[in-house]
N, C-alpha and C positions, 0 to 999 in steps of 0.2 A: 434637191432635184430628184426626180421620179428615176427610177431604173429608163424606164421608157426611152426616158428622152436621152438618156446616155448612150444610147446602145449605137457601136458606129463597125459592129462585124457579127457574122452568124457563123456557126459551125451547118457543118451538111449530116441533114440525118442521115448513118451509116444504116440502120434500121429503120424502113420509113412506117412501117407498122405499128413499130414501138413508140414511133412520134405520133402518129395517129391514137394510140390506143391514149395517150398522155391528154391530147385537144379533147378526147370524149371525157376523160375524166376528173378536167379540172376546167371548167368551163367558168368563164366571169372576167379571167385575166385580161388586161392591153391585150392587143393585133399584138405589137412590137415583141412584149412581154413573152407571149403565147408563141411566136415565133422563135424567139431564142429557147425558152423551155424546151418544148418539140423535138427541137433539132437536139440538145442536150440530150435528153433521153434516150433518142435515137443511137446515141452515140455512147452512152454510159448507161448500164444496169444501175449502177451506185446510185446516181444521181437521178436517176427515173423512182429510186425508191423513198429518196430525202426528200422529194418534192410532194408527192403522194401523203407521206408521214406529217409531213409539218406544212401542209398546206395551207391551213387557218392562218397561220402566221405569217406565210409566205408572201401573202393578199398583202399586211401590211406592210411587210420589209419591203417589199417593191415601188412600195409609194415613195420612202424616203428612206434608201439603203444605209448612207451613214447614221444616223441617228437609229437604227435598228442595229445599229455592229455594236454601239454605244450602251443601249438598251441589255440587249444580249448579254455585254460581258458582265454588268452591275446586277445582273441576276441574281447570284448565287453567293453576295457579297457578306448575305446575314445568317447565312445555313448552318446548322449542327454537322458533326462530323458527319453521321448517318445519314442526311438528308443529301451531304455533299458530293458522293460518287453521279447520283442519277440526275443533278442538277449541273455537272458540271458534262455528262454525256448528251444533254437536253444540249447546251450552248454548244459544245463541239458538233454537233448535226447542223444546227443552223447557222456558226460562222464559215462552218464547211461550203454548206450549200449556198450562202451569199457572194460568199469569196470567190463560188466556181462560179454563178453566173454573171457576178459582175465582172469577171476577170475573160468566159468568153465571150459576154457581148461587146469588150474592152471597153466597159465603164470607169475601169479602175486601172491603172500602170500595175507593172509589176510588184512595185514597191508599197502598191496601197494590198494586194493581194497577201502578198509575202509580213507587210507589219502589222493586218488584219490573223492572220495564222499566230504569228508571235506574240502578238498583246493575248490573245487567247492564253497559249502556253504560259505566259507569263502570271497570270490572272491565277489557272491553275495551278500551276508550285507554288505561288503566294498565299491564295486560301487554302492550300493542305498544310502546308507547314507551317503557316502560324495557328489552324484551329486544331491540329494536331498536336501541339508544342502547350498550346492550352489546356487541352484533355493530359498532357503529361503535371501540365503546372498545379492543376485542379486535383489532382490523383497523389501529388504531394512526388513524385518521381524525380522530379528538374530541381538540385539543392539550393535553396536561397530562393527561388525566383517566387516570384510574385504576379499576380493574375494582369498588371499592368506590362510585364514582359512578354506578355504571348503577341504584341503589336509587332514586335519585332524578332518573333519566335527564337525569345530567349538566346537572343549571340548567334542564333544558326544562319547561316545562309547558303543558296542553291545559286552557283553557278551555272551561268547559261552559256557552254560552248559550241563553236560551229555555227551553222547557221541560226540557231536560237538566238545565238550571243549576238548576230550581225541583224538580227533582226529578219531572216532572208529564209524564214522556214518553208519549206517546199510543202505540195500538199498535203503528203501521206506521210509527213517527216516524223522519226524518232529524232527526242529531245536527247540530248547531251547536256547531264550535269553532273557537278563536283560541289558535293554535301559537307561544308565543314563547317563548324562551330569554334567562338572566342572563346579559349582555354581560359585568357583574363577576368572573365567574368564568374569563374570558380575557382579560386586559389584554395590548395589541396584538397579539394572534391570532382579535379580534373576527370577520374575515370567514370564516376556514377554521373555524370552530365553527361559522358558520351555515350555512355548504356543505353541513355532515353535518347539521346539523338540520334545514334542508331536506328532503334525503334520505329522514331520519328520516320527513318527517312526507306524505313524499309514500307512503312504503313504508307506514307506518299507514294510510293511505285504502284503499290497496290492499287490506290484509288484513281490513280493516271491509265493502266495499263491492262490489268483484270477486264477480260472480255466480259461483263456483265452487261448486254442492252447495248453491247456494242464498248469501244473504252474512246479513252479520251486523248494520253500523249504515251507509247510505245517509249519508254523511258530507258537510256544509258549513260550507268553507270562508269564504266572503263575506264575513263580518260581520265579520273582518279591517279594520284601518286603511284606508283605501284602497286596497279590494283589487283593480282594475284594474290597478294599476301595484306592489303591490307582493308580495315574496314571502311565501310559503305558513307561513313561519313568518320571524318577525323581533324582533331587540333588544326588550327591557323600555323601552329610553331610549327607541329610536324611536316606538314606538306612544304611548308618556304625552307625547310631545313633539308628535305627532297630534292626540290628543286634545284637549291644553291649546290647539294651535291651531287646528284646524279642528271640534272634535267637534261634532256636532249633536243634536238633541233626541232622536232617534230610539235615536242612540247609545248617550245618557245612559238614555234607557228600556229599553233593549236589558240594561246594567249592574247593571239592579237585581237581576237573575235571577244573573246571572253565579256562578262558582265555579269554584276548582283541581278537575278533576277526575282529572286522570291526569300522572304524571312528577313533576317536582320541587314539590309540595304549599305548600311553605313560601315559596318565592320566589314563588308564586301569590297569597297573600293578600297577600305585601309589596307585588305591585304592585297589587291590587284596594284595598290602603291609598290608594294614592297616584296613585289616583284619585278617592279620598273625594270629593276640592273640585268636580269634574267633574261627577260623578255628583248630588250633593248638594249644591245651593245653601245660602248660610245665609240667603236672603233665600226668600221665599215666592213660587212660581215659576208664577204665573198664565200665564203666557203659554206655558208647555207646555199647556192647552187647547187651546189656537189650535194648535200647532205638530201634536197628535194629531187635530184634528182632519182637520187640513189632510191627516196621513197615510193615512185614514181615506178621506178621498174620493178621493185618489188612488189607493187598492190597488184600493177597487170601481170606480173608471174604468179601472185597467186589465184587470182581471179582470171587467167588463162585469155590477159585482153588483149595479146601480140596475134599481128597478122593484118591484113590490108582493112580497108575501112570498108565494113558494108552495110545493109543499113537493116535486114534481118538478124536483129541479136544485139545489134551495138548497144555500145552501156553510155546512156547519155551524160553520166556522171564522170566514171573510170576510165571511159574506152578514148583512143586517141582522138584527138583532139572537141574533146567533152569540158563538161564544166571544171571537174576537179585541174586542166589543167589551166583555166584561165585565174582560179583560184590561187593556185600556187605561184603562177605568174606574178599575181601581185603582191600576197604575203610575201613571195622568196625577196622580192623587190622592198619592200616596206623592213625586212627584218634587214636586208645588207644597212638601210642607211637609215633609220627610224627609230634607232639610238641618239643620232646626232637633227635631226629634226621630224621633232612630234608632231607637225602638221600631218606627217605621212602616218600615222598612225590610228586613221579611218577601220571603225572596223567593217566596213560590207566593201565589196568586191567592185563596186559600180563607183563609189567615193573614194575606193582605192587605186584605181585607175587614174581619176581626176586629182588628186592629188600629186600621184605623181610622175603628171603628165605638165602638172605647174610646177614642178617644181624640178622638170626638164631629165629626169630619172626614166623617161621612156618617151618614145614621139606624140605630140597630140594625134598624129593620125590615128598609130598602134592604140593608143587610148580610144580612140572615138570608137575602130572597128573593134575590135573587143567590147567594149561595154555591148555594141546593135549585136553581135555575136552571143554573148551572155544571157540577154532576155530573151532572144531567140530560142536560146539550148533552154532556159527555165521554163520556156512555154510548152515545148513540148515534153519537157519532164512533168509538169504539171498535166496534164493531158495522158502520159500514161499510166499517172497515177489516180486521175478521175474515175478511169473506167472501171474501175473495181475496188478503188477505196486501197489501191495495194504498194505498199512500199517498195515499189521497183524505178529503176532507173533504165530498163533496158529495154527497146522497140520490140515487138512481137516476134517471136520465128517463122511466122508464117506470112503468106502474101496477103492474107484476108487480112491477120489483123494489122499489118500496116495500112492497108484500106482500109480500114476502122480509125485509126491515129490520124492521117492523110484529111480524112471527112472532118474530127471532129478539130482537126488544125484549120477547117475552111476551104483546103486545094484538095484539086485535084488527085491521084495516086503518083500518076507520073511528074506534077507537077513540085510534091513533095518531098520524093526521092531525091531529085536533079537540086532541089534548092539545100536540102537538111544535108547531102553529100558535099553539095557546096563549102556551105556555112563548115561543115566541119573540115575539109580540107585548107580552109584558110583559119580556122583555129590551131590545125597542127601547122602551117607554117608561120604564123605570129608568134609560138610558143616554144615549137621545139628548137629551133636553133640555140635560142637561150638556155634551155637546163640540157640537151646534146652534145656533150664534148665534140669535136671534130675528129675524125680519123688522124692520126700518127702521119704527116707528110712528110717526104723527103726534104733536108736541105740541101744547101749548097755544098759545093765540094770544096774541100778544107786543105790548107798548107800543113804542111808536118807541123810546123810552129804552131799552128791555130789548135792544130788535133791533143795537140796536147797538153794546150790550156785548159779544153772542152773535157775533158780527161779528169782532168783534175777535181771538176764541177763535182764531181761523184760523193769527195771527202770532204765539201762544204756542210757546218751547221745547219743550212737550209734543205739543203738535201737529206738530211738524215732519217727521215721517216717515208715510209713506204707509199705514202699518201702525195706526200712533197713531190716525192721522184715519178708517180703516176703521171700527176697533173704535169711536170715540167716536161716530161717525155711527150705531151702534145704540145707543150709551147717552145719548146727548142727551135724547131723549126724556122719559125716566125722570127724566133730572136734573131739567127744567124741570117736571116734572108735582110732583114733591116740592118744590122753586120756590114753586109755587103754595098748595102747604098751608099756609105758611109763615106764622108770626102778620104780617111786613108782606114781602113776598115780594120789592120792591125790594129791600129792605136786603139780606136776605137772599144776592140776584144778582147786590150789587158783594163784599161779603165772599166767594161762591163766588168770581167772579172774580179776588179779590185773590189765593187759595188755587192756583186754575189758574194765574194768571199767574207763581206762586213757584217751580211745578213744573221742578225743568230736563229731564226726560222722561217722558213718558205712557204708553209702551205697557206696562208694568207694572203701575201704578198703574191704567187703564181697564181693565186683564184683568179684574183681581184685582175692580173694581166690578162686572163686568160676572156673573163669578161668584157675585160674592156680593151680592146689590139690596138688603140690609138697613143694604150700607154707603151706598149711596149715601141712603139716608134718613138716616144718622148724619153724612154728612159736610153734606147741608143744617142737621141740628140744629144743630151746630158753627159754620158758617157763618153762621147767619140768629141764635145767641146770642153765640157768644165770637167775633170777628173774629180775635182775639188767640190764639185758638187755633189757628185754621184757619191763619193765617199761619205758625204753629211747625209746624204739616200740611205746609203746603205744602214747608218747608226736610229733614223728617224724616219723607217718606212713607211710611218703611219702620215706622215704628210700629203703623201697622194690620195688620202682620204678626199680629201680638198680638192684634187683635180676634177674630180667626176663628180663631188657632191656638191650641186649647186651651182651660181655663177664663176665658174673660177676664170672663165675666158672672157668676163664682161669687165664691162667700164670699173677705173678705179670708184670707189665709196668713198672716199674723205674721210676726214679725222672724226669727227662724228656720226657716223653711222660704225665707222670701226668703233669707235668708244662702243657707242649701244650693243653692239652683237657681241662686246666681249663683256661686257658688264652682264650682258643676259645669258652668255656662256658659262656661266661660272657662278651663277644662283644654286644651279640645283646641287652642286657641291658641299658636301657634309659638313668641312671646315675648313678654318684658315688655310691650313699647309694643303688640302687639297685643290682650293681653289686657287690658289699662287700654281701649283700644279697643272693643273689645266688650264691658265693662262699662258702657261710656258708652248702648251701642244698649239692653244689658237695664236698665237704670235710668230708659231714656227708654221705653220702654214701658210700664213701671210705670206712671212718672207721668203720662204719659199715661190709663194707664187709671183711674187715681184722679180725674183730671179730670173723664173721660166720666165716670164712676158719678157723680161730682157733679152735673154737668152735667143728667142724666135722671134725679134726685131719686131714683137707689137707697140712696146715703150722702147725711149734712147734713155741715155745715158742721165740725163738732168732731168727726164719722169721718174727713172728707177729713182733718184738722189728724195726727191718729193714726198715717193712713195714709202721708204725706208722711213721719213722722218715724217710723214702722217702716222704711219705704224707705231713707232716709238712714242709720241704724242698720247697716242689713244691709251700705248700700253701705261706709259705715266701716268697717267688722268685716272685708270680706274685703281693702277695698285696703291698710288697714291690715297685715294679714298678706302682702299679694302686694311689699307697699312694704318689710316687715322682710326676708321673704325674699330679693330683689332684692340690698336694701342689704348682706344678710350673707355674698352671693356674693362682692362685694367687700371688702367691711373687715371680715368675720369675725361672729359674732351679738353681742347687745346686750349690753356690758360689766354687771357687776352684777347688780342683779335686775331689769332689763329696764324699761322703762316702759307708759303708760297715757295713751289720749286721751279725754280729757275733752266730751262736749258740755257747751255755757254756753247760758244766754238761751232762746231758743224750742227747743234742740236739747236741752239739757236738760230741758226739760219736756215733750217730746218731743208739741209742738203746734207742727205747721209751715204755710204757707201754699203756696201752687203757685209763688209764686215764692222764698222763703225763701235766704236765705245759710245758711253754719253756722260758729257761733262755736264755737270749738274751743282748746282749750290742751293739751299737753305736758306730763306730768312723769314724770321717768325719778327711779332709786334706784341711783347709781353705785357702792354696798355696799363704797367704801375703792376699788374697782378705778381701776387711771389709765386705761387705753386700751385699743382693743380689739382682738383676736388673730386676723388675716384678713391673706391676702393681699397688702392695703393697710392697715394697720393707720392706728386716728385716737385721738385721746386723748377722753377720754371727753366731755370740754363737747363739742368738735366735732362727733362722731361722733350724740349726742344731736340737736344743731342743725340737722347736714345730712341726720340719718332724719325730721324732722322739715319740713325745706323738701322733703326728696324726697314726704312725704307729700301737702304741698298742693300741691306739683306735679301729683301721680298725681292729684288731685280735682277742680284747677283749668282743667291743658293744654287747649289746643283741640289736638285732634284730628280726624281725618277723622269721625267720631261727634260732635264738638262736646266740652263740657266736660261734668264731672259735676256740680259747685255749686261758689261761690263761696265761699271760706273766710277767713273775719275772724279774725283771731288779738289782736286790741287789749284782750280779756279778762284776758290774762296777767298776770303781774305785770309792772309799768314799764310795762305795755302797750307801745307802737311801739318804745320805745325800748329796753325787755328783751332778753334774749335767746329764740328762738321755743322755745326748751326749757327746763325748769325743773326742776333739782335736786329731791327731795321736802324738802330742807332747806332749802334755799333757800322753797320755797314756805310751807313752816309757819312757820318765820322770819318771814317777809313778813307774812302774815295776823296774826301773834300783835302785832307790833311795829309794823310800818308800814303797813297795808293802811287804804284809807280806810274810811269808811261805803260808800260806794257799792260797793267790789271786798267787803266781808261781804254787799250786798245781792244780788248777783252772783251767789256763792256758791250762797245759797238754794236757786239752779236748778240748778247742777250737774252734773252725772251721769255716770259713765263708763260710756264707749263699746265701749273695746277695751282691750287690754291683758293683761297680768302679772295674775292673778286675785287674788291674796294681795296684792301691792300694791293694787291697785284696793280694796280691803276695807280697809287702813289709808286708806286719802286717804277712804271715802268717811267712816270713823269719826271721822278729823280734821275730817271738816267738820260733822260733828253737834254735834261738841265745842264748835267754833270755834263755832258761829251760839248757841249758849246760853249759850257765856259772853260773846259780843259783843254779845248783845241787851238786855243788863243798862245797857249804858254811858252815861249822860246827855246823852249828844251825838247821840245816833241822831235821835229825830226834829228837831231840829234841822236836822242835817246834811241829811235827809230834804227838809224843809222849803226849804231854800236848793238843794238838787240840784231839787227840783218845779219853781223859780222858774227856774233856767238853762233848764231842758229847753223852758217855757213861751217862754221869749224865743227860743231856737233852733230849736225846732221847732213853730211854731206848728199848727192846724188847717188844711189847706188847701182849703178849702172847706165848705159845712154838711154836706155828704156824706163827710168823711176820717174813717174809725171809729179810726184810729190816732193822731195827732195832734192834740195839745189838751185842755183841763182837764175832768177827767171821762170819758174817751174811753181806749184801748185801753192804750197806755203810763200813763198817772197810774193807774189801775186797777192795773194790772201793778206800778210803782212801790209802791201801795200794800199789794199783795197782800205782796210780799216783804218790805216794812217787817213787816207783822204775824206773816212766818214767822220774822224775825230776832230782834223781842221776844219769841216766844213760844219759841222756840228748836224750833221746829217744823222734821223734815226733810223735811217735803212743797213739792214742787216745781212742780203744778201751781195757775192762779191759784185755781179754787176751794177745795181744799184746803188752801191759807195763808187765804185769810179765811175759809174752817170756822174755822182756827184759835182764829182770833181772836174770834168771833163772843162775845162775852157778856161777854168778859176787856179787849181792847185796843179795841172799840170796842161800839156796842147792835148789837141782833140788828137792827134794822130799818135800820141802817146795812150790816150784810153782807148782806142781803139785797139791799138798793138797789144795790151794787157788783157782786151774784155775777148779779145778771137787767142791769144796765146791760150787763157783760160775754158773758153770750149773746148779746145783741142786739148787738152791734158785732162782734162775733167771726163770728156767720154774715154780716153787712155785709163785714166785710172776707176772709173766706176766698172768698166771692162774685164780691168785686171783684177782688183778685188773679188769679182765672182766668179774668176777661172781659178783663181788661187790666192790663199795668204800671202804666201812667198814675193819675194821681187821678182817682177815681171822678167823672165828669160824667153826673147824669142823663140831659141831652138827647140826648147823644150816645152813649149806650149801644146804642139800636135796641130794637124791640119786643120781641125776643127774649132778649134780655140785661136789657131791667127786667122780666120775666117771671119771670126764673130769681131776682132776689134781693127780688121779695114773695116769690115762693114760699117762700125758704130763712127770710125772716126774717119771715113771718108776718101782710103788713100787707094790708090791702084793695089800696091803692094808691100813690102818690107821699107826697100829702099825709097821709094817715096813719104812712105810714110815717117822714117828717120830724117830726110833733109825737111819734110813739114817740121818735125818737133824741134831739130836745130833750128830751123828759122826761127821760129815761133817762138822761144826759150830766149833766143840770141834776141830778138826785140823787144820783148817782155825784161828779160833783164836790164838793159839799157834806159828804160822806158821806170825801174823802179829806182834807179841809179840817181836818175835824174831826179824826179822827184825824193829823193830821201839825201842825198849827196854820200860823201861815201867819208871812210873813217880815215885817221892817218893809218897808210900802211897799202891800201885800198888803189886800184888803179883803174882808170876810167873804162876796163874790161872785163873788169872782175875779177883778175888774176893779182894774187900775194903780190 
């Protein structure tokens, strides 16, 4: 398509002369063409002269502008060193001058403008430094290399930082690059290759920047490792050996942009790989705020950019609310959490907004007005760098020449002032609040007792750095003001206390509060109800990565979609022990955030139980996989047809608690094979037994992460004394022959986990079979009946408040429910679902009724209590906020109501298993000795 017909805006000739002398002396062009021209000139010396110069060619790039950008850059593709400076100042006049007309008659977005400028730049470091790199290979300079290496200029390659890297070169831009070369591809002749790459990269500046005929790309170096002392181009090792020890913030945001842009391409990403860990934390990196912002005030103290916004002199880059800070807006934002997902790792400023604005990391609105803000602020920085071809960012000092800018923006003078003052007063309030500390406000007024808790803060680990105690000196405040909301707000401010005191450093942890104020309301919830939590807070503060990153407030995910994000968590993990490692951080997340949703009555008590045992699931399913694949590096894959882990007890019925173990058993199908074919080969029982200890290793280990859960294996057959893995014949054997009542009632719950899929489908059919032809046997409740009476003497109630312990209460329920799935030969596994079972058959309807409501009610009691504290539930000592949270969950006015609910509830529920199981000699139809 023709310039012509694109053109949908005109700038105002500031010079109407200077447009006239232009119509007399380029006569031939479009109306359209000729009118955009005009005005241009009018408006821009530069540009009145680019047009004049290259106007033969001008005639055709107008007919069809892309395919002349195209044309343009392949110019200069085949030229000798010598012919290459003046061929490559040829193409930079005419992408210049196509880029400005099509960019003011808004033929092209910004983004065709800005990657029209870049593919240029791009073009240029690529033919200097590979025909450069040639002339060193040809001269016999470059050791080893060979005339076929100059394609990829022998291992070198030119980093493209800043706006190069982003694609987003302004018009009058100096390029930013970092010159280094594969040390690997000279092994001990590392120095005499960097001689000539040196060389190389001082002759490229040359032929970029040297005003000869005009130059091409105004070239900076700097952003180099340590570039005072060191040279101009250097090792892959050296710089990532910089980085890993000295890189700084500015660096890491410098990185995001980064890209190979010219010479050897592929050694470019390998090292921008391996700087992944640098650049991208996997912790949530609050403390780049502080670090931008700090850079922030620096640049305008040195560049003198403080003082009100006017629009004579403002710097449309530096100056308050200019590009650079919508820039850092979204770098600082991409570097907190773009460790932990790469989608956010866009490098241009417009893709980085949108990003993450999907990914709820800033408002879609703040995203929308920022981006219309952004190509705003680039138009007119393009615009004051057309007039003169001049690398400046700053509006005119005088009133003309903002009348000159004003015109060749298309408004009026006073129309441009009112809108460009605009635009930047709603850039500085989108922006600054975010890198702005807030002023030091008063808090509340304190009890002697309080004051000198708060006292104390001073001698905390977290506190110990000068940096810590800044940032917390503006968050106190806040803390104590949320303190005070607090149902009993002492309590509340020895639990925060205990949480601060657990912390071993704060300056993370206070960023990240300080960014985000909805936590520090979530961590008094916490605080002032579960003490017990707040203390697991204090040891695993990186958990709240997860509050802010992402959905943590949205609908549960299921067992599989957890499987997936944690199986794709723990890829990029170097090895074994570190990905078991970082399984430990996303599993402590989770459960954490199943907490909180409990906690703030989004979930009850039997979602929490779900969600607990969806989590575990997922976590089995993938360590399970990470555990066989590990094991078969060594001793070869699983002899036979492979085995299958089994959840038992509350994991099979997939209703778990916040603190929950998982009972778990083993059974493999060794299909005739003896042993198995690796490496290290082991015979099959062994091999069985030690993928099997390797598993509750991988689930048990503490780790720098902690552990995952606690794994009981006493389910098995022989229990302690078995072996931890189980033949599938050996197991059916077992059951059919010698298994007691109690390992058939077991059974009931069952469930597999992971595994061999075809196996798992025989065992689960074997145990449908097994529970209806064992439910038949005359000894069940009997046996029933004398196991209730053990469990009573072992595990008594431990107080009136233990919903788990004691006749009528969580286990005798539980014992019961499974008794009724085993006579009924029922394969339901959860409590209610076994006494549906039974309900009319094995016992009255008004007996499962009394069991299936005693068991809601102890169940929200004890999913409650488990995440206010390990400990047995003590009313008094709960605190206001914690017996808040379980009337809520379980329904009761108060204390006392809520104790004669559990008595009743207990008292029919026991009655109710009494009957159904009958009672032992000894046993009195009340349950008393």
């Amino acid at each position: 398509m023709t310039l012509a017909a694109r053109i949908t805006r005109l700038p105002i000739a500031f010079d109407p002369a200077a447009a006239a002398d232009l119509r007399a002396d380029l006569p031939g062009f479009a109306p359209e063409v000729m009118e955009l021209m005009a005005a241009t000139a009018g408006c821009s010396p530069y540009l009145r002269g680019l047009m004049l110069r290259e106007a033969d060619w001008l005639r055709a790039a107008v007919e069809a502008p892309d395919a002349a950008l195209v044309t343009t850059l392949a110019a200069a593709d085949t030229l000798t060193a010598e012919a290459l400076p003046l061929a490559l100042r040829q193409a930079k006049r005419r992408v210049a001058l196509l880029a400005a007309l099509s960019d003011l008659g808004g033929a092209w977005t910004l983004e065709q403008v800005t990657g029209a400028l870049t593919a240029l730049a791009d073009k240029a470091v690529h033919l200097s430094l590979t025909t450069l790199v040639a002339e060193e290979i040809r001269r016999g300079k470059l050791p080893g290399a060979t005339p076929d290496d100059a394609a990829t200029a022998g291992g070198m390659v030119a980093l493209a930082m800043g706006k190069m890297g982003a694609g987003e070169l302004n018009y009058s831009s100096d390029i930013d690059l970092i010159c280094l070369f594969d040390e690997t591809r000279y092994p001990g002749e590392e120095q005499e290759a960097r001689a000539s790459f040196i060389k190389v990269t001082r002759r490229m500046t040359a032929i970029l920047s040297d005003a000869t005929d005009g130059y091409v790309f105004r070239s900076d170096l700097r952003l180099r490792p340590d570039a005072s002392v060191t040279p101009v181009c250097l090792s892959m090792a050296a710089a990532e050996a910089y980085y890993e020890a000295e890189g700084r913030t500015w660096e890491r945001a410098a990185y995001i942009k980064a890209r190979p842009c010219g010479g050897d391409l592929a050694a470019g990403e390998r090292f921008l790989k391996t700087l992944t860990p640098f650049v991208w934390r996997k912790h949530l990196d609050f403390v780049a705020i502080q670090d931008a912002h700090d850079m922030r005030l620096r640049i305008r103290d040195h560049r003198g950019l403080h003082g009100p916004i006017t629009v004579e002199g403002h710097n449309m880059k530096l100056g308050a609310g200019g590009i650079r800070e919508i820039e850092f807006f979204t770098q600082t934002r991409q570097l907190i959490a773009g460790g932990r997902d790469p989608s956010l790792r866009d490098r241009t400023t417009v893709g980085g907004l949108a990003a993450l604005a999907a990914k709820g990391w800033i408002p879609p609105e703040v995203a929308s007005e920022l981006t219309v803000l952004y190509r705003a602020h680039r138009e007119v920085e393009h615009r004051l760098q057309m007039v003169n071809d001049a690398q400046t960012h700053s509006l005119p000092a005088s009133p003309e020449g903002v009348a000159r800018i004003a015109a060749f923006c298309g408004q009026s003078e006073d129309d441009f002032r009112r809108d460009l003052l605009d635009r930047l007063a709603a850039t500085d309030r989108l922006t600054e609040g975010f890198f702005a500390p807030g002023e030091v406000e008063d808090g509340p007024e304190l009890s002697e007792a309080s004051r000198k808790i708060t006292e104390g803060w001073q001698s905390y680990p977290a506190l110990r750095s000068d940096r810590a105690r800044t940032i917390f000196r503006r968050l106190r405040p806040r803390i104590l003001k949320e303190l005070a909301r607090a149902a009993n707000p002492d309590e509340a401010l020895v639990a925060l206390d205990g949480f601060l005191a657990g912390l071993p450093a704060g300056v993370q942890i206070f960023a990240l509060f300080e960014a985000n104020p909805t936590l520090v309301e979530l961590i008094v919830d916490i605080a002032g109800s579960a003490p017990a939590l707040a203390r697991y807070l204090s040891r695993n503060a990186s958990v709240l990565d997860g509050v802010i990153g992402g959905s943590f407030w949205g609908d549960w995910p299921g067992v599989a979609a957890l499987r997936a994000e944690l199986a794709a968590r723990i890829v990029p993990a170097p090895d074994y022990e570190a990905r078991l490692d970082m399984a430990r951080r996303w599993m402590k997340e989770w459960h954490f955030r199943i907490g909180v949703h409990h906690l703030r009555g989004l979930i009850d008590g039997f979602e929490a139980g779900k969600h607990y045992a969806d989590l575990a699931e997922a976590v089995v399913q993938v360590i399970w996989a990470e555990v066989t694949a590990d094991f078969a590096l060594k001793h070869g894959p699983m002899p036979g047809r492979g085995a299958v882990v089994i959840g038992m007890g509350s994991m099979g019925a997939a209703r778990l608690n916040a603190g929950s173990d998982l009972d778990l058993i083993v059974i493999y199908d060794a299909a005739g094979v003896d042993s198995s074919d690796g490496p290290r080969p082991l015979a099959t029982r062994p091999y069985y037994s030690r993928l099997t200890q390797a598993l509750v290793t991988a689930l048990t280990a503490q780790m720098p992460e902690g552990r995952l859960y606690e794994v009981d294996m006493r389910l098995r057959p022989s229990g302690r004394a078995g072996p931890v893995a189980t033949s599938l014949s050996s197991f059916t054997t077992y059951q059919e022959t010698e298994a007691w009542t109690w390992e058939h009632l077991a059974l009931t719950r069952a469930r597999v986990l992971a595994g061999e899929p075809v196996l798992a489908g025989e065992v689960e059919t074997f145990r449908r079979e097994l529970l209806a032809a064992k439910g038949r046997g005359a000894r069940v409740k009997p046996d029933v009946a004398e196991m209730r009476a053990r469990l009573a003497a072992a595990k008594p109630a431990q107080g009136a408040w233990d919903a788990k312990n004691g006749a009528g209460r969580i286990m005798d329920i539980e014992l019961a429910a499974q008794t009724i799935a085993l006579l009924t030969g029922s394969p339901a596994r959860s409590v209610e679902r076994q006494i549906a079972a039974g309900a009319g058959r094995q016992l009255p309807d008004s007996d499962a009724q009394a069991l299936a409501s005693a068991y809601r009610l102890l169940w929200r009691l004890h999913a409650a209590a488990r995440l206010l504290s390990e400990r047995a539930l003590e009313w008094e000592s709960l605190g206001e906020g914690g017996r808040a949270f379980i009337l809520r969950e379980t329904g009761a006015g108060d204390a006392d109501a809520l104790a004669a609910d559990l008595a009743r509830a207990t008292r029919e529920a026991e009655g109710a298993v009494t009957r159904l199981v009958g009672k032992t000699d000894g046993e009195t139809g009340d349950g008393t000795e």
